[in-house]
N, C-alpha and C positions, 0 to 999 in steps of 0.2 A: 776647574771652576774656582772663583776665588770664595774663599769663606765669607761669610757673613755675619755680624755682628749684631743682634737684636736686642738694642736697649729698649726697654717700658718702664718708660716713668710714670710712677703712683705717689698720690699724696695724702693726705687727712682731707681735701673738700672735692674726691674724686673715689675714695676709696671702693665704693661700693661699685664703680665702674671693674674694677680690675678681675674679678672670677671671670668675666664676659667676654674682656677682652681678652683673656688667657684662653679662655675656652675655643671661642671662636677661632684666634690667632693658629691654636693645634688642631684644629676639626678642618684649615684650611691652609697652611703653609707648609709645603714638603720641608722638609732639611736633611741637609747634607751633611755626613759625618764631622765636617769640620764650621760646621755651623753652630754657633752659640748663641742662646736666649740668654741676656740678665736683666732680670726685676730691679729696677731701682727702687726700692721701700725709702723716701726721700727724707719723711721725718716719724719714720715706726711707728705710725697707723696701721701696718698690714697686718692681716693675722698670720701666720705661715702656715697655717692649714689650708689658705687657697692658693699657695704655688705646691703647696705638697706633691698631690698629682701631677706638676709636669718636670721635664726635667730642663730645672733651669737654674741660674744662680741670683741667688737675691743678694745687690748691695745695699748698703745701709750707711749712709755716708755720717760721719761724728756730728754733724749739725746739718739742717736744712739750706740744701744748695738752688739758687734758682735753674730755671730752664735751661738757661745758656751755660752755667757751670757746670749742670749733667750732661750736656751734651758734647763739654770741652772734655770732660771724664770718659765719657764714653767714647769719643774720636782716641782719646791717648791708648784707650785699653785696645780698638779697635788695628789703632797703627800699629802696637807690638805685634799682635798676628797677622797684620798685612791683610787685614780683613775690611770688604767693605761695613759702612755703617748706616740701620737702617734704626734713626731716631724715632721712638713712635709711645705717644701720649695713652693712656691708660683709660680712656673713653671711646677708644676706638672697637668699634665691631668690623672684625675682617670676615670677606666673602669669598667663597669659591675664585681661585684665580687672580686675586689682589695681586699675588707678587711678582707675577708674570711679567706685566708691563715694564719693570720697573728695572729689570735684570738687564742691561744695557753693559754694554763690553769698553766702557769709556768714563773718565769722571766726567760727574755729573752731580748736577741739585734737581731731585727730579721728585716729583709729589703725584701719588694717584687722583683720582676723581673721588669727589664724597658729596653728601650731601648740603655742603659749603659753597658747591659749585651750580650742583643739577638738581632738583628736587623733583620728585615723582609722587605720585599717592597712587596708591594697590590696595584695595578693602578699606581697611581703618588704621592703616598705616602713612602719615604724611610724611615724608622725609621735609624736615626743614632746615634752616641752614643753622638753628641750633637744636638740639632735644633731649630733653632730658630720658633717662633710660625709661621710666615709665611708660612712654610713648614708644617704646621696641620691645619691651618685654612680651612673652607671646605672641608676636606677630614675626619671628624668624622665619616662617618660609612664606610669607609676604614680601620681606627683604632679600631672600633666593629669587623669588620671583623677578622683583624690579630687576635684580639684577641681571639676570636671565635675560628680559628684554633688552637690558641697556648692552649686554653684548653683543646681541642680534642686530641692534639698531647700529652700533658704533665699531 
């Protein structure tokens, strides 16, 4: 299987996104021995007490790069180990089974489903097509749930 490259890029007007996403991302992504997670801390907002717990590598690049320069950063670090690269924003909450779909034996630009695409409501939980975390915190197995259905249905 080919390796895998996991960049998360975090910044100072998302910061507080990132324990959730780490969490969730390891509550829900196998990895393969030659699989690597790195935290990109983009302009040292992060605290490193919340990558502590996993095992990943934090970069820190000497001045704040946009989007598109971490992800030219992350493809170059990606091509030395001949690893695929899976670019992924620091406001994301991953679910049971995210990466499955995605693991395709071919290049590709290939994107999961989010709530950008599908929106559902479960209790008191709206997926909209934007949200702030206040609007998921406490409500995690509302969002198992949807999810649950949305693979049943799809």
């Amino acid at each position: 299987m080919t390796p895998r490259e996991f960049a998360i890029l975090s910044t100072a007007s998302s910061v507080e996104y990132t324990p959730h996403a780490l969490a969730s991302f390891f509550a829900h992504t196998p990895l393969g021995e030659a699989d690597r997670v790195v935290v990109v801390d983009n302009d040292g907002s992060l605290d490193p007490a919340v990558t502590a717990p996993y095992p990943v590598a934090v970069e820190r690049p000497p001045a704040p790069r946009s989007f598109a320069a971490n992800v030219n950063a992350a493809l170059a670090r990606a091509a030395l180990r001949r690893a695929d690269l899976y670019a992924l924003n620091n406001d994301l909450i991953f679910t049971r089974g995210w990466a499955e779909p995605l693991a395709i034996d071919r290049a590709a630009l290939v994107s999961p489903i989010s709530n950008g695409q599908i929106q559902y409501r479960r209790g008191d939980l709206e997926l909209a097509f934007t949200m702030n975390l206040d609007q998921y915190l406490g409500r995690e197995q509302l969002l198992a749930a949807i999810v649950e259905l949305h693979q049943r249905q799809h």
